[in-house]
C-alpha positions as CSV (number, residue, x, y, z in Angstrom):
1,X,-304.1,72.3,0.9
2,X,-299.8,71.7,1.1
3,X,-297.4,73.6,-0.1
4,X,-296.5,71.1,-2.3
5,X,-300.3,70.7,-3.8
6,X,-300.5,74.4,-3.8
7,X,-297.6,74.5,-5.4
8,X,-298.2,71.9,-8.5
9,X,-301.7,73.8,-8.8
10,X,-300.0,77.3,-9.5
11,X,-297.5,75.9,-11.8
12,X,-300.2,73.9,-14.1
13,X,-302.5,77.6,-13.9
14,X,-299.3,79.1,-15.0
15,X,-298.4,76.2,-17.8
16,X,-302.4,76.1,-19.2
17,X,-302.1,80.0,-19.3
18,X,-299.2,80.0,-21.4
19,X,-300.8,77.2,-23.8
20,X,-303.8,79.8,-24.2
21,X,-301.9,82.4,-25.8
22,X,-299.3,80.7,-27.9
23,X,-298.4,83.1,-30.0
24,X,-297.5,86.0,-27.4
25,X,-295.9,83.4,-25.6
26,X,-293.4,82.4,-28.4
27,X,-292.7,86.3,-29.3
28,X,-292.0,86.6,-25.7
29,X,-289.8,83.3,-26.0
30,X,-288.0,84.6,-28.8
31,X,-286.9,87.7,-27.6
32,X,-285.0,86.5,-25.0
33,X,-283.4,83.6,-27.3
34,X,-282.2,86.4,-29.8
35,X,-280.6,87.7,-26.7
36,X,-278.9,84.7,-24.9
37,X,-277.8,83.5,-28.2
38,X,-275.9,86.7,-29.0
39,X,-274.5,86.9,-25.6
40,X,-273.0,83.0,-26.0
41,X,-272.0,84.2,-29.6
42,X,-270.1,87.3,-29.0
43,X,-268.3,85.7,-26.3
44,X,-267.1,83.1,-28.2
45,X,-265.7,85.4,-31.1
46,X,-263.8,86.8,-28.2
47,X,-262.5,83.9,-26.4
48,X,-261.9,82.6,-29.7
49,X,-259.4,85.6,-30.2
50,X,-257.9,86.0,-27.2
51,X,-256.7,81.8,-27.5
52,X,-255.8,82.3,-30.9
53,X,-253.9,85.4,-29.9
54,X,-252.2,83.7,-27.1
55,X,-251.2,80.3,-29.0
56,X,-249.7,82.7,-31.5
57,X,-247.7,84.1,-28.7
58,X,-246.4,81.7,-27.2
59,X,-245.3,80.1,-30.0
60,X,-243.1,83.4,-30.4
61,X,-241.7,82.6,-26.8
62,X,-242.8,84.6,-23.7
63,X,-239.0,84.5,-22.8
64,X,-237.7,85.5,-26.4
65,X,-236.7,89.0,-28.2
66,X,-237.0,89.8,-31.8
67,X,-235.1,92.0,-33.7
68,X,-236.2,93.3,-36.8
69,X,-234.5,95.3,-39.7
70,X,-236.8,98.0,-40.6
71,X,-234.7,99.5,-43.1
72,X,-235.3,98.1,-46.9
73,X,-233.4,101.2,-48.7
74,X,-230.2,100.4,-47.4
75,X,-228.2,102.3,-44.7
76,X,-227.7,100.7,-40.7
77,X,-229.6,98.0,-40.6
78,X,-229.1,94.6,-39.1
79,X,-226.2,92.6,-40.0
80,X,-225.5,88.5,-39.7
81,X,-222.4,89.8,-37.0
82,X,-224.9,91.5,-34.6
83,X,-226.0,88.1,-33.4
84,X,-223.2,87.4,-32.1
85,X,-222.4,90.6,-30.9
86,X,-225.5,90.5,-28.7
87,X,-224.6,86.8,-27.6
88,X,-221.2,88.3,-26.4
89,X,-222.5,91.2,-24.7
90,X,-225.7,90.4,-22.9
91,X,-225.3,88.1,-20.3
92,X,-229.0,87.5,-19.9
93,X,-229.3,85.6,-23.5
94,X,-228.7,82.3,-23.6
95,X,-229.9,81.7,-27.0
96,X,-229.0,83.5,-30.0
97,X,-230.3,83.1,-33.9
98,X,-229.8,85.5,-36.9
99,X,-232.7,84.7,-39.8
100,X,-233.0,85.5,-43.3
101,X,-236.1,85.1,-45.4
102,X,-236.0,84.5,-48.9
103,X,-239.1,84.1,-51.6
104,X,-238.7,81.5,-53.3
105,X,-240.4,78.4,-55.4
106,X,-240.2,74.7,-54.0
107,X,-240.9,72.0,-55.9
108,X,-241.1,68.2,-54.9
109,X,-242.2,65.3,-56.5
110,X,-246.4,66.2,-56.4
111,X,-246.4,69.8,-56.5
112,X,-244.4,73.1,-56.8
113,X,-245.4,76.0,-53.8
114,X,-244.4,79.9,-53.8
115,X,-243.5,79.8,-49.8
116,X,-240.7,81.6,-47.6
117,X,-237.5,79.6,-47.2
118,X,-235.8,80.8,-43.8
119,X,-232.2,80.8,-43.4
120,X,-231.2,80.0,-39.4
121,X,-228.8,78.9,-37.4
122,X,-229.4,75.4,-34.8
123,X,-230.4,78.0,-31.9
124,X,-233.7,78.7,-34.0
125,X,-235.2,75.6,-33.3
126,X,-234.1,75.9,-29.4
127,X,-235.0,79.4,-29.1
128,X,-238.4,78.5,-30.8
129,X,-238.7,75.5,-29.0
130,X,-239.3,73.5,-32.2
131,X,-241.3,70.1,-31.9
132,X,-239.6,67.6,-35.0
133,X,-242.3,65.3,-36.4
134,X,-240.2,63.1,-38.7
135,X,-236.3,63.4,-38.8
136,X,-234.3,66.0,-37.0
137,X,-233.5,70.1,-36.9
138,X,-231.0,71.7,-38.3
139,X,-227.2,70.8,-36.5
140,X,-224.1,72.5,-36.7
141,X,-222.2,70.3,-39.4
142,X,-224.9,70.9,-41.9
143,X,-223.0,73.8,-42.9
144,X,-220.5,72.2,-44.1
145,X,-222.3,69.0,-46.1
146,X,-221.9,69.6,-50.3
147,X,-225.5,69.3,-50.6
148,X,-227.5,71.7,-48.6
149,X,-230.5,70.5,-46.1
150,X,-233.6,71.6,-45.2
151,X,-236.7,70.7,-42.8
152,X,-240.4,71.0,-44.1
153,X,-243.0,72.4,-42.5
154,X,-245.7,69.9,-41.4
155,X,-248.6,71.2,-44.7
156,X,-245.8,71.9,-47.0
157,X,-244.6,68.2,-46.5
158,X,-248.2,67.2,-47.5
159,X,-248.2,69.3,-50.5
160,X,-245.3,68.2,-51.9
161,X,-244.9,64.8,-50.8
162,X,-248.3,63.4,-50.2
163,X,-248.4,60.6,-47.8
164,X,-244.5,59.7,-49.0
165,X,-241.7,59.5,-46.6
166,X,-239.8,62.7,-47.6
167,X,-236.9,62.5,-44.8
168,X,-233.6,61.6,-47.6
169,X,-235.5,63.1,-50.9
170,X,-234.1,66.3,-52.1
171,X,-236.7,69.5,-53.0
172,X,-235.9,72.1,-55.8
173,X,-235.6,75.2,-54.2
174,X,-235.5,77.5,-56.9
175,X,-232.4,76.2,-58.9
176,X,-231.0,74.6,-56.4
177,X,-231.5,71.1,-54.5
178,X,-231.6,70.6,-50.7
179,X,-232.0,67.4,-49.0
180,X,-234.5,67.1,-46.7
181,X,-233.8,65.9,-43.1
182,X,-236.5,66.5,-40.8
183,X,-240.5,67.9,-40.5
184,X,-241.6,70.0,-38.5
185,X,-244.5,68.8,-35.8
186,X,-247.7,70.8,-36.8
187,X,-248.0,74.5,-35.2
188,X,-250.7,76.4,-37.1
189,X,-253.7,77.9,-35.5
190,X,-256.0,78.1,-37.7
191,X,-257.2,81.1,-37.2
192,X,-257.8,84.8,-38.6
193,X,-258.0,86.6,-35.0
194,X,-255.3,88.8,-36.0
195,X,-251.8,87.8,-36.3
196,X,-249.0,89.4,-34.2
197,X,-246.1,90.9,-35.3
198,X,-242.9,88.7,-36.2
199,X,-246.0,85.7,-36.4
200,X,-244.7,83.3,-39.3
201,X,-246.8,80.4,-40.2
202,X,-243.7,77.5,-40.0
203,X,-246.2,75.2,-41.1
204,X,-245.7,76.5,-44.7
205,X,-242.3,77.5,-44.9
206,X,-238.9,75.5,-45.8
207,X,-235.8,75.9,-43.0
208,X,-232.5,75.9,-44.2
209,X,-228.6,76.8,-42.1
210,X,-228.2,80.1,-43.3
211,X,-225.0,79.9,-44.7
212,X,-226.7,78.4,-47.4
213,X,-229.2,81.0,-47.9
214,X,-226.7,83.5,-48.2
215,X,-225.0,85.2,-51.1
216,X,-221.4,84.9,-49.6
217,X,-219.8,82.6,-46.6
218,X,-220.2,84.4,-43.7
219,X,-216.3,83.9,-43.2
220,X,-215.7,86.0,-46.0
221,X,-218.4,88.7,-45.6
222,X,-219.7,88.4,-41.7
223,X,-221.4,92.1,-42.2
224,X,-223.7,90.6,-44.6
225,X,-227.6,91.9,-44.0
226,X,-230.4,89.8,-42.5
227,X,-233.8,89.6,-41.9
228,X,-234.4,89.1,-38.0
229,X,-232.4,87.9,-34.8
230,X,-234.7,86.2,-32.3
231,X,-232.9,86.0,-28.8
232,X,-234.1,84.0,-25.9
233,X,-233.3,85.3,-22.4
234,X,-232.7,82.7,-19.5
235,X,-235.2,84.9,-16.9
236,X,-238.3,86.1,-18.1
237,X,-237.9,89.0,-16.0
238,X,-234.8,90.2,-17.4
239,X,-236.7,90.3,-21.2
240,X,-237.3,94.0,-20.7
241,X,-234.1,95.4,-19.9
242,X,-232.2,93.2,-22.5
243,X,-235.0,94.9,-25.3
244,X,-234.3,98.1,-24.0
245,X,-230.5,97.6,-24.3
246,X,-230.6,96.2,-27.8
247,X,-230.7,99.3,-29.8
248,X,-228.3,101.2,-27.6
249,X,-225.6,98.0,-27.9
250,X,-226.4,97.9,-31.9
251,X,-226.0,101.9,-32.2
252,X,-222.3,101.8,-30.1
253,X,-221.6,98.7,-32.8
254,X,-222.7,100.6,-35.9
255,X,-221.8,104.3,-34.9
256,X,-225.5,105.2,-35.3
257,X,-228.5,104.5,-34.9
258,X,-229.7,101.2,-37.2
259,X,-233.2,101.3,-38.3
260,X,-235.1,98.4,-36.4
261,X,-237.6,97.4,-34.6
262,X,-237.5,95.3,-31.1
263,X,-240.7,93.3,-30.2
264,X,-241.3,91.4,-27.2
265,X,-244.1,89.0,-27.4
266,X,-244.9,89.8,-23.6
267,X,-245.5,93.3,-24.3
268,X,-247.9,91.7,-27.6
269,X,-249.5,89.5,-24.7
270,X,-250.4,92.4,-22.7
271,X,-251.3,94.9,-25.0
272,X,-254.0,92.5,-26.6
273,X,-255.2,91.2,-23.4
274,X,-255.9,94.9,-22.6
275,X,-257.8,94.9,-26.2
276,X,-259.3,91.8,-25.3
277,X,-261.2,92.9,-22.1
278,X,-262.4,95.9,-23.7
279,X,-263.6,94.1,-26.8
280,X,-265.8,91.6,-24.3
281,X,-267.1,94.6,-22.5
282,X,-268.5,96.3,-25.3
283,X,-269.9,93.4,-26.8
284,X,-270.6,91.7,-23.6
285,X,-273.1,95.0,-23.2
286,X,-274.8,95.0,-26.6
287,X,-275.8,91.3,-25.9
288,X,-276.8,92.6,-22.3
289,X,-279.2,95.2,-23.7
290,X,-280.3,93.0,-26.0
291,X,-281.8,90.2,-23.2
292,X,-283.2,94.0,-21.1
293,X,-285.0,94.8,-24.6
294,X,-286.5,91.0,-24.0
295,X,-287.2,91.2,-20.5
296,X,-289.0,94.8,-21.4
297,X,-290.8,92.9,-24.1
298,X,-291.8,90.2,-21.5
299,X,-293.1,92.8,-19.0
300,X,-295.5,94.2,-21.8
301,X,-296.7,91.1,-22.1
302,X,-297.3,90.1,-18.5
303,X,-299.2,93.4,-17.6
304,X,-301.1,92.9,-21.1
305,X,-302.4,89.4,-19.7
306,X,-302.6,90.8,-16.2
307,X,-305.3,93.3,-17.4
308,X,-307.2,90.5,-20.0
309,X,-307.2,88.0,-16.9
310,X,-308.7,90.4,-14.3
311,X,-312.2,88.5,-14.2
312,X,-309.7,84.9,-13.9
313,X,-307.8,86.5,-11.2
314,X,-310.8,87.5,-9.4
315,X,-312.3,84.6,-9.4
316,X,-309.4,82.6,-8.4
317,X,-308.9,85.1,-5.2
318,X,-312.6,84.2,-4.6
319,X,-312.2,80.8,-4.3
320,X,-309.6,80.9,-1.6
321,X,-306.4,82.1,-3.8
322,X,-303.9,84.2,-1.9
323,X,-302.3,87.6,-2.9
324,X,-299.2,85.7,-2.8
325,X,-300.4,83.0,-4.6
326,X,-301.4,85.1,-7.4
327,X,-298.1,86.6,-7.2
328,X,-296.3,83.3,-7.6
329,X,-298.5,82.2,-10.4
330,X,-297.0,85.6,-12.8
331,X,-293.7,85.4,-11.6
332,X,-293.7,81.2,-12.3
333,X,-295.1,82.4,-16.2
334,X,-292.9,84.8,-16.3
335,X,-289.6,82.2,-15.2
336,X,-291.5,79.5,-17.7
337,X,-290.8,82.1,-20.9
338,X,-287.2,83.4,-19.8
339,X,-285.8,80.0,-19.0
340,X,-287.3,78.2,-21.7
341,X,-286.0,81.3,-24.0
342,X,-282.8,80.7,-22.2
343,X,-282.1,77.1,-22.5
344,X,-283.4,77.0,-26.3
345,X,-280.8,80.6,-26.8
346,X,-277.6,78.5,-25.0
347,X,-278.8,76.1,-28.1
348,X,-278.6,78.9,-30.4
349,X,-275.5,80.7,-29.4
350,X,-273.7,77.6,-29.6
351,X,-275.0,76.6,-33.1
352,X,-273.9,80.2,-33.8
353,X,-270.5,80.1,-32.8
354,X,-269.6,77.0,-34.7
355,X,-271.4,78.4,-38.0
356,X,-268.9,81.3,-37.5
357,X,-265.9,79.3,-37.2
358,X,-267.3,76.7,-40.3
359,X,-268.2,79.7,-42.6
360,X,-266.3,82.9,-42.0
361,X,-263.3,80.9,-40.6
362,X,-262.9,82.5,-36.8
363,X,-261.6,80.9,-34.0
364,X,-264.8,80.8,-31.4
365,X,-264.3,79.3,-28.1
366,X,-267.8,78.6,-26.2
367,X,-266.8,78.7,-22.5
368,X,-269.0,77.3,-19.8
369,X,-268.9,80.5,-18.0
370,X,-270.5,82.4,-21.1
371,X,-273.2,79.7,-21.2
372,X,-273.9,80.0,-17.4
373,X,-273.5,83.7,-17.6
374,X,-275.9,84.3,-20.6
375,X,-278.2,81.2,-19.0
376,X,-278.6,83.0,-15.4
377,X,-279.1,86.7,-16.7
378,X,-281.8,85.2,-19.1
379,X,-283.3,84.0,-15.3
380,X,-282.6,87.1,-13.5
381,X,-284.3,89.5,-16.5
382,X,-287.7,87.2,-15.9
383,X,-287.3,87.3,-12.2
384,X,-286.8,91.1,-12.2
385,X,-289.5,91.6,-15.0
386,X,-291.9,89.6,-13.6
387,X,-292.4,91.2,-10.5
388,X,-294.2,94.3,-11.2
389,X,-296.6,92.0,-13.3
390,X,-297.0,89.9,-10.5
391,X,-297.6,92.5,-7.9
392,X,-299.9,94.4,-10.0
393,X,-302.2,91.2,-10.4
394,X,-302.1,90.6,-6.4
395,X,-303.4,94.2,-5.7
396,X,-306.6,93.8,-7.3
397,X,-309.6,93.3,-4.9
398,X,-311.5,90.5,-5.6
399,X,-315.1,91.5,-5.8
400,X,-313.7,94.3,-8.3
401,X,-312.1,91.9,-10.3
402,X,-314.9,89.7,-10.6
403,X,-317.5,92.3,-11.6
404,X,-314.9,92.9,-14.4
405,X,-315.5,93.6,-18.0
């Protein structure tokens, strides 16, 4: 007989054997689909994070600074001439824009929306690297016009426009009017993997020049309080060392110490990636231990039909069968389960992920290398499981086996 005919004959033995006991078969099955499908899940919840985490991020700016005032009660905090005071005095920022962020109710001709309305300077939309869908950004004259302007974000032009050309309406902003000269392109995520600090979502929010968002001109009172400053540094490199100077060149300014806090999105970056990998290996394990408990379950099963097919095996050794044909017959059973289990779990897990993202509203990301990964364990646990199986059912001597009861 061939190989190949050898072959062919162990793997229908193997198939007909696994037809005979359906039921054992398909617990077998489903143990190891319960774990390749949580494997592809978890995975994905985690991918899903870590891109949502790092769109978030670099929508901050890997090369900007954010200053925040911390203080609410009054005392040293951040004031509108500390922008410029840090554009004058640190070389490294190219880019400089003080914020303010008001509450407030805007209304347009379908709807009315509690939202944030932001008070910047031009710089914002450089320093953010802001994408204009319809119209234009803010510009340096706007100050000046008698009727302020403002730019929509992208789902708070929907809301209150529709499918209407809003670029030359005006909005009620509160009690006053603003004319609206640009939209924003959309920047949302989508997601709920955790948002990172001095995140805003621009996609809801109204943009105004701040000196219209402020009680008094900034020519009359330029030690007026604000919100944030968000600098952007011409070399990544430099961004820590210009953080770490920013309270000590505020504290000189003030005389003290003002209450604020400095984030740097490349520090955010780093500390979640750090998260990240430990997330994935803790739940990367559990979904391991999940496909052993399969493979265990498999085992079980093998030497269970190993000992009820003793009489089979015997006679099959009689009738010419090799030890290592035996061998290859549990181990090919044994493959059959796992990487049917597997291919039916990469089905699963990817079903899964999507009803996580449709339902409980996560980002999930199903990677090819979570697939492959929880696809070849699922092969390696039937391999390694197998064996003993197989190698108990090749030491049995034939005559015993036949004589069998």
């Amino acid at each position: 007989m061939s190989n190949w005919s050898r072959r062919a004959e162990i793997l229908l033995v193997s198939v007909e054997a696994l037809r005979r006991y359906r039921l054992r078969t398909a617990l077998s099955t489903l143990g190891i689909v319960l774990g390749v499908a949580a494997v592809i899940a978890m995975l994905s919840v985690g991918e899903g994070a870590r891109e949502d985490v790092l769109r978030q991020v670099e929508q901050l700016g890997l090369d900007n600074v954010i200053v925040r005032n911390r203080n609410f009660g009054g005392g040293a905090g951040l004031r509108l001439e500390d922008a410029g005071l840090l554009r004058e005095l640190l070389p490294q920022v190219v880019a400089v824009s003080p914020l303010v962020d008001r509450f407030v109710v805007v209304s347009g001709p379908l709807a009315s929306r509690r939202t944030s309305l932001l008070g910047v300077t031009p710089a914002y939309g450089t320093v953010l690297d802001l994408d204009v869908g319809r119209g234009r950004f803010l510009t340096p004259p706007d100050r000046r016009t008698a009727v302020p302007v403002c730019v929509l974000g992208a789902r708070l032009r929907r809301v209150l426009f529709g499918y209407r050309d809003p670029i030359g309406a005006q909005v009620q902003v509160d009690r006053g009017w603003c004319e609206v000269v640009g939209v924003l392109a959309p920047r949302s995520t989508g997601g709920r993997a955790g948002r990172t600090a001095a995140a805003r979502d621009l996609d809801g929010v109204v943009i105004a020049a701040i000196t219209s968002v402020l009680p008094t001109s900034p020519v009359v009172a330029p030690g007026q309080r604000i919100d944030e400053v968000w600098l952007q540094i011409a070399d990544g490199d430099d961004v820590p060392a210009v953080a770490g100077s920013i309270a000590r060149t505020l504290a000189r300014a003030h005389g003290d110490a003002p209450a604020l806090d400095v984030v740097v999105p490349r520090d955010l970056l780093n500390q979640r990636v750090r998260t990240q990998q430990a997330f994935n290996v803790v739940v990367g394990s559990v979904a391991v231990l999940s496909l052993l408990v399969g493979g265990i379950g498999i085992m079980n099963t093998m030497l269970t039909s190993v000992i009820e097919r003793t009489r089979e095996i015997g006679l099959r050794r009689v009738v010419g069968a090799t030890a290592r044909d035996i061998v290859a017959q549990f181990l090919a059973e044994s493959l059959m389960v796992t990487l049917a289990g597997g291919a039916l779990g990469v089905v699963a897990g990817v079903v899964t992920a999507y009803a996580i993202t449709a339902y409980a509203a996560w980002s999930t990301s199903v990677s090819p290398v979570a697939v492959g990964l929880a696809f070849g364990v699922s092969a390696v646990v039937g391999l390694v499981f197998g064996i003993y199986p197989a190698s108990q059912a090749a030491r049995l001597q034939p005559v015993d086996a036949v004589r069998y009861e």
